[in-house]
N, C-alpha and C positions, 0 to 999 in steps of 0.2 A: 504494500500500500504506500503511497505515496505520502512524504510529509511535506508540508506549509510551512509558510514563516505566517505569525500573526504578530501585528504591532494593536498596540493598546496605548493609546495617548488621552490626556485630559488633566483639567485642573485638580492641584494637590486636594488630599481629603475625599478626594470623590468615588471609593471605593476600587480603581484601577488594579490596585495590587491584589484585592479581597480576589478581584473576579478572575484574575489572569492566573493566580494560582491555583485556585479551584479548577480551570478550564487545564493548564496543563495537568493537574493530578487526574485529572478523571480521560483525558485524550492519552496518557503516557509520554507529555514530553517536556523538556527541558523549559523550567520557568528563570527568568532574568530580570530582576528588580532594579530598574535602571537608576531609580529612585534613590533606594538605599547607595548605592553606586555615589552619587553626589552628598550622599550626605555622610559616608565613613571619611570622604575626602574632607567635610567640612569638619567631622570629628579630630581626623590629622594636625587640621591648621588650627585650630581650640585648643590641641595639647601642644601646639609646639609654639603659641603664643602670637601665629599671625593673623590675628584679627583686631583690626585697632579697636578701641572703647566706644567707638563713632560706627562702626560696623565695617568699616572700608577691608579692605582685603591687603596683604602686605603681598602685591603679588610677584614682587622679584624674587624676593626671597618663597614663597612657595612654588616656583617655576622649577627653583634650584634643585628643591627638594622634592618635585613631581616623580622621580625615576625610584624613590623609595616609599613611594603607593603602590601595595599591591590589593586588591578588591577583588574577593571568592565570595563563590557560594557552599556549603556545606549542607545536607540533605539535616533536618532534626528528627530522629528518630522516633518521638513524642509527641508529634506534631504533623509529620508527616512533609511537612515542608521549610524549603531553603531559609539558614539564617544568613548574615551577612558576616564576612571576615574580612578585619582591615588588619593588614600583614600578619593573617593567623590568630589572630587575636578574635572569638567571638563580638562581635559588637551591638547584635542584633537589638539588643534593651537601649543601648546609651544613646545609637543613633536616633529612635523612636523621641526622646527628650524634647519639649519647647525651646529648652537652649539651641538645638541641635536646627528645629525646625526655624526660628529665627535666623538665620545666618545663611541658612543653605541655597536659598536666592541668589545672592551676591556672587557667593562661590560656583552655582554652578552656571554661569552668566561668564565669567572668566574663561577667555578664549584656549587656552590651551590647556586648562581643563577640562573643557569639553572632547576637544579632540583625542586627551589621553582617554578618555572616558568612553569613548565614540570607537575609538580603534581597538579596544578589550570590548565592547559590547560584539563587534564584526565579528571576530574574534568567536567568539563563544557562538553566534549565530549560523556560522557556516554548516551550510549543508542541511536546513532546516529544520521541522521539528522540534521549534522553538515558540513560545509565548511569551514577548518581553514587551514591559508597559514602560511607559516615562512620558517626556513632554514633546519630543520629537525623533520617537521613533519609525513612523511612517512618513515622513518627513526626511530625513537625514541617512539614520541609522539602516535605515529597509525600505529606500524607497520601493522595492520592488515587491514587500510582500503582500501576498495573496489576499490576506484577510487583516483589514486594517479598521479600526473602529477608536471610534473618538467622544468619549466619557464626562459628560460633565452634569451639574445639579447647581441647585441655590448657594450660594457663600453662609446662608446662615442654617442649611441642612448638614454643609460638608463641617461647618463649626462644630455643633453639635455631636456628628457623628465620631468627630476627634474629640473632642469633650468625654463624649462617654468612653471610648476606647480607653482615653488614657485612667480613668476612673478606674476602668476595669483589670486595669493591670497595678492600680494602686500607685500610681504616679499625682504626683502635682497640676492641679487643669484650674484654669479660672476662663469661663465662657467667651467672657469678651474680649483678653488677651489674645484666645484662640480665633475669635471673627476677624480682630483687627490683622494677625497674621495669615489668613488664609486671603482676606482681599490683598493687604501688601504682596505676598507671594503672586496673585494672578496679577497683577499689575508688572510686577520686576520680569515676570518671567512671559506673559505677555508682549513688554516691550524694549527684551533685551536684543543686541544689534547680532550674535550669536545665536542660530538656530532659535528665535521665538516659538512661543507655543501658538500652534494652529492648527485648523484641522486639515488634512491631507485632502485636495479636491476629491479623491477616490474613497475615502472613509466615510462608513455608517455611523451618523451621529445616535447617540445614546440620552438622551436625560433623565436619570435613576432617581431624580428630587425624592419619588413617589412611590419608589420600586421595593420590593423586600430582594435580598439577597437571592431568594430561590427564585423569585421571579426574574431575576440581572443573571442569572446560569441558567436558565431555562433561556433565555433568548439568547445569548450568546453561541453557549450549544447547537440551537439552529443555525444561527449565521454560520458557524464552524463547521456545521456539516454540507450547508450551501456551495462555501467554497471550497470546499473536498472534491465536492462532485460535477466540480465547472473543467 
């Protein structure tokens, strides 16, 4: 049987990653959180102190230090699916942080981060049979693949549903710190001069404002079997 590249793009918070891993657990194939990708990198420059107090990014100095980023995925045996590894180190919890989500705009707006980031997602995508979601993967990353869909809902549904996620794992959440950051983020990342977010002329828009989880895998699943059979 043949496999697909499917690209999954849309605004942060908006359940992208929920659904992309679910689709490749249940199709059998390799999922790519391009997501966490940008943000083990912003964890990087947090521990190694390039982030001015203003938010700016120190970006000579983390250019320098690009070639000692390495970003895996590791299967969780618990879970059933990929956590993230920034140079072997689990990171899957710290990166998830409002510290974490704060910053990671900026940093992944930085041109030659992206491209290190761009060239490890090819990378891992070759030869298809792949499910990876972000902000310009059918865009950029795959302009070619088969099955591309593009994810988005209200800024104060995708708040909320960060609100409660991080509740649920017993983190730190205050509501409106989380609205203010998710419209910041579609704004930065909307109208960064590196790969902005957009929808791919070819992509099936999604908006899950309204949707429960099983009803966002149930239509997915279609589209995925649609373009199996094209």
């Amino acid at each position: 049987m043949k496999k697909i590249t499917i690209a999954i793009d849309g605004h942060s918070s908006c359940g992208k990653s929920t659904m992309a891993k679910e689709l490749a657990r249940r199709v059998g194939y390799i999922y790519v959180d391009t997501g966490a990708m940008y943000r083990c990198v912003t964890l990087f420059a947090m521990r190694h102190d390039l982030i001015n107090e203003d938010g700016t990014v120190r970006t000579a100095e983390l250019e320098a230090m690009m070639p000692q980023i390495n970003v895996s995925f590791q299967l969780n045996a618990e879970t059933g699916r990929p956590d993230a590894y920034l140079n072997g180190e689990c990171v899957e919890q710290e990166i998830r942080s409002l510290e974490v989500s704060s910053h990671v705009s900026p940093i992944a707006a930085v041109p030659f981060v992206r491209t290190a980031m761009v060239a490890q997602q090819q990378a891992m995508g070759q030869g298809g049979g792949v499910v990876m979601d972000g902000r310009d993967i059918g865009t950029v990353v795959f302009p070619q693949a088969e099955l591309k869909i593009f994810v988005t809902a209200s800024a104060r549904v995708r708040a909320q549903r960060r609100y409660d996620e991080l509740q649920q794992k017993g983190m730190p959440a205050d509501y409106d710190d989380i609205l203010k950051n998710v419209e910041e983020r579609d704004y930065i990342d909307s109208h960064r001069e590196v790969s902005p977010l957009r929808k791919a002329d070819d992509a099936l828009e999604l908006d899950n404002s309204n949707m429960t989880i099983d009803e966002q895998n149930a239509w997915l699943m279609e589209r995925f079997e649609e373009a199996l059979a094209r």
